[in-house]
C-alpha positions as CSV (number, residue, x, y, z in Angstrom):
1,X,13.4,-5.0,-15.8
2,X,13.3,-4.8,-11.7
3,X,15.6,-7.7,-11.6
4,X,17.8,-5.9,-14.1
5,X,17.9,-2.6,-12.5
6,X,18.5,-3.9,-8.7
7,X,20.9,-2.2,-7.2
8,X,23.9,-3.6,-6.0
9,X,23.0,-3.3,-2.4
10,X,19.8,-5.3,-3.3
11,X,17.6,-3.0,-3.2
12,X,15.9,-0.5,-5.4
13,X,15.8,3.3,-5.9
14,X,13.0,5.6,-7.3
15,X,15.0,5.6,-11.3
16,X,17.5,3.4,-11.8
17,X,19.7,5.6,-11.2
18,X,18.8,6.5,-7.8
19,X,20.2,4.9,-4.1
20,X,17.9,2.4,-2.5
21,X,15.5,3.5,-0.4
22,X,13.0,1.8,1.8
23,X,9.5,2.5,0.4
24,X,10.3,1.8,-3.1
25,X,12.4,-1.6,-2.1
26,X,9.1,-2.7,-0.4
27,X,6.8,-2.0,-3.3
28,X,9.4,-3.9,-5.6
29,X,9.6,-7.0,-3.3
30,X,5.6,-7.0,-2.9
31,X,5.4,-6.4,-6.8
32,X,7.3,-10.0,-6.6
33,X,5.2,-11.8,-4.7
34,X,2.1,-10.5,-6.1
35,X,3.5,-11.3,-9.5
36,X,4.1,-15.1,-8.9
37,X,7.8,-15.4,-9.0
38,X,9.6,-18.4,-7.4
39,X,9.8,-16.9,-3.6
40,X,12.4,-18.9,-1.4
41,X,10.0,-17.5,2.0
42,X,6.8,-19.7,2.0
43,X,4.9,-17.4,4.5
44,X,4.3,-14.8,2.1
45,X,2.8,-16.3,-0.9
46,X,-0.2,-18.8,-1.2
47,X,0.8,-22.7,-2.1
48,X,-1.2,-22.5,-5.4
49,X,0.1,-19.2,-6.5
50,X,0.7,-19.4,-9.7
51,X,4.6,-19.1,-10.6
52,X,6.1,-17.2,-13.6
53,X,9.0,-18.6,-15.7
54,X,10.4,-15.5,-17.3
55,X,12.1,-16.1,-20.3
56,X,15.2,-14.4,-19.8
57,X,16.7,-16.4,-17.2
58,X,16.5,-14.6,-14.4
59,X,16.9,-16.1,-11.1
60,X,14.0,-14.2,-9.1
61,X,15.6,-16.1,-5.8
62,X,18.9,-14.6,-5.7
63,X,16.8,-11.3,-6.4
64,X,14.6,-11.5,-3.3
65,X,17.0,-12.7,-1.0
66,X,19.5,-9.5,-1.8
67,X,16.2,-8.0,-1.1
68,X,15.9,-9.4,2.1
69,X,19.5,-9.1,3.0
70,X,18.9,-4.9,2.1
71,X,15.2,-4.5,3.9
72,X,16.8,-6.8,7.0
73,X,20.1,-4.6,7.0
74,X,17.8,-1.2,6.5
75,X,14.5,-1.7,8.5
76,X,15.2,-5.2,10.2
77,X,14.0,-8.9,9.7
78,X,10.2,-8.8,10.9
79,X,7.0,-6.9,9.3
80,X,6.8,-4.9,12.8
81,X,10.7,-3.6,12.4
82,X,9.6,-2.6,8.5
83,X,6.5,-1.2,9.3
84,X,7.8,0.7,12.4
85,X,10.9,2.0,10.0
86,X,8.8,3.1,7.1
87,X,6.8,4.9,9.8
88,X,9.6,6.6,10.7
89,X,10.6,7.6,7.6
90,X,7.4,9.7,6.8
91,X,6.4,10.7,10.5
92,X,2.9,11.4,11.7
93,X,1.5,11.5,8.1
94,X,0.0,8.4,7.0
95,X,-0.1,9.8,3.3
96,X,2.3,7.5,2.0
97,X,3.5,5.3,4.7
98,X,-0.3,3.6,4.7
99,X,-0.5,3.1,0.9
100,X,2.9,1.1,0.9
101,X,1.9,-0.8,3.7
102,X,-1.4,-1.9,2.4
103,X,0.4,-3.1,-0.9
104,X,2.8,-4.9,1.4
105,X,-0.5,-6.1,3.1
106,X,-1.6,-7.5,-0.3
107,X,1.2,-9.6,-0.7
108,X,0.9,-10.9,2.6
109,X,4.2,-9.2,3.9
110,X,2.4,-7.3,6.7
111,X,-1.0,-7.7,8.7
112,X,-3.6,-6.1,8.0
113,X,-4.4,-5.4,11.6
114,X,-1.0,-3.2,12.3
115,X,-1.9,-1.0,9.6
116,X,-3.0,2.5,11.1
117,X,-6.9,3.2,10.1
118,X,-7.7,5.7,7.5
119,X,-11.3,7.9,8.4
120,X,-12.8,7.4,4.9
121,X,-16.0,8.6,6.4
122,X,-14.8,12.1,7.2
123,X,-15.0,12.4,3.4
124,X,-18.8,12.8,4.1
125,X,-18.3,15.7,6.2
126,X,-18.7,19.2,4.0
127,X,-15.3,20.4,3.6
128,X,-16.4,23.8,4.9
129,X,-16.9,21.9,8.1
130,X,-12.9,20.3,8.3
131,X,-11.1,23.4,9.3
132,X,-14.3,24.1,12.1
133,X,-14.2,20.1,13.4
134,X,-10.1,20.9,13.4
135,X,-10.0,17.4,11.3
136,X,-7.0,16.4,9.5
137,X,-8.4,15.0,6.4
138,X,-6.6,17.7,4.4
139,X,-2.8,16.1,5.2
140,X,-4.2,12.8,2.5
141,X,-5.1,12.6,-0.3
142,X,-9.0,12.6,-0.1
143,X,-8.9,9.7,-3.2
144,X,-6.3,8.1,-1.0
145,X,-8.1,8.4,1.9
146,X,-11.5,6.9,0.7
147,X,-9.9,3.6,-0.8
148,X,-7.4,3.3,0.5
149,X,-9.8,3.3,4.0
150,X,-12.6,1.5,2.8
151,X,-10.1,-1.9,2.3
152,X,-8.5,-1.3,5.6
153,X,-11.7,-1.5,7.1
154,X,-13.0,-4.9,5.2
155,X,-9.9,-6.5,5.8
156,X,-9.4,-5.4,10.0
157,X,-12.3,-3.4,11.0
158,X,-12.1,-1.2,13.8
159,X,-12.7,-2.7,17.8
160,X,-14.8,0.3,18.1
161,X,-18.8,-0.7,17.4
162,X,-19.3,2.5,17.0
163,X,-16.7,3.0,14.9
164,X,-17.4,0.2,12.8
165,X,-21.2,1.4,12.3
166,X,-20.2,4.6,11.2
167,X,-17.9,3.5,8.4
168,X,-20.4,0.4,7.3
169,X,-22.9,2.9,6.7
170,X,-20.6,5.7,4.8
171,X,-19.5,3.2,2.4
172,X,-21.8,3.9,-0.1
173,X,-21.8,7.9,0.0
174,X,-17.6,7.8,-0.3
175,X,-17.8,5.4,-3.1
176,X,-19.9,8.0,-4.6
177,X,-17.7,10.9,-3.4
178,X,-14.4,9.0,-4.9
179,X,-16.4,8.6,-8.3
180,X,-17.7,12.2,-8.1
181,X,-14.0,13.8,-7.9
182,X,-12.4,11.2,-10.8
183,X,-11.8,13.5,-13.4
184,X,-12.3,12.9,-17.2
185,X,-8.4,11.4,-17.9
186,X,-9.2,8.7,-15.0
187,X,-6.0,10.3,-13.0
188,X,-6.6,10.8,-9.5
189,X,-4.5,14.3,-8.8
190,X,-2.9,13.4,-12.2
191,X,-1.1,11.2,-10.2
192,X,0.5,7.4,-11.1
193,X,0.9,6.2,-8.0
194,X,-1.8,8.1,-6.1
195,X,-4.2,6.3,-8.8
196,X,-2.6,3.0,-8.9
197,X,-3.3,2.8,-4.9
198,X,-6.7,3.3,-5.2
199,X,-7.6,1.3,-7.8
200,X,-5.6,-1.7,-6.4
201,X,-7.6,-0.6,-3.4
202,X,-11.1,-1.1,-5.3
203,X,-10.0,-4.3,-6.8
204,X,-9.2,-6.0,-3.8
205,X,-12.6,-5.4,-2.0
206,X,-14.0,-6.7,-5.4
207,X,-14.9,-3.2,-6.8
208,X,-14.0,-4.3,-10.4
């Protein structure tokens, strides 16, 4: 279906319908990777990743490298020149720029060291204290926020000692606050993508 529905250019809108645009393109071509296809770039899939061989016919190469040819054209060739356009894109609110970017990070597309930090352990703080410590907490989404944070910090914690203490020993208490705020239809914000993003969060640090 996303090879069917590539658009022209190469790269992929938010319907079908819809002109390319950047963050979707990069979830699509990380969705590839992560799924297996045959990818022509060796640097950003494992040597025994398993391969797919769909049925249809489809040549996944020719799809990834009009892929390419559209992220190179829109956001340039490295993971710096597509992180730093995706940035752009969203400004000074990491709400959806850092989600993408970890998914890219999954699929080995972008480091997991350029990836601006998100403060899962101001989710311990009372809210009543947020708008008295001026934080920012309320600009993410806190689900977001917590895992989303947490796997940033196991996969490049912070240079900060102190830092790092702090969030090693908030783990536990925002694991319990992201399990506290789930509600009963499993839909964080009765969101798709908001709740895909955090549980691909959990599962990469293991939390199966």
């Amino acid at each position: 279906w996303l090879a069917q529905d590539q658009n022209t250019d190469g790269g992929w809108g938010d319907s079908p319908a819809s002109p390319s645009n950047l963050a979707t393109t990069l979830l699509v071509r990380a969705a590839l990777t992560l799924a297996g296809v045959e990818d022509p770039f060796p640097l950003t899939q494992p040597a025994d990743a398993p391969v797919i061989t769909d049925r249809s016919g489809v040549d996944f190469t020719a799809v990834i490298r009009r892929a390419e040819d559209w992220l190179t054209t829109h956001a340039g060739e490295t993971s710096a020149e597509r992180m730093q356009a995706l940035v752009e894109v969203y400004g000074a609110d990491r709400t959806f720029a850092v989600p993408i970017l970890m998914n890219c990070a999954l699929a080995d597309m972008t480091p997991w060291d350029s990836i601006p930090a998100l403060p899962f352990e101001l989710s311990c703080v009372p809210h009543a204290l947020w708008k008295v410590m001026r934080l920012q907490v309320v600009s993410y989404a806190l689900p977001a926020l917590i895992a989303i944070g947490q796997l940033l910090h196991t996969r490049a914690p912070s240079g900060n000692p102190l830092r790092r203490v702090l969030r090693n020993l908030t783990r536990g208490a925002s694991l319990r606050k992201l399990s506290a705020i789930q509600p009963d239809s499993g839909g964080y914000l009765e969101a798709i993508p908001l709740t895909a993003f955090v549980t691909m969060s959990l599962c990469a640090m293991g939390q199966t």
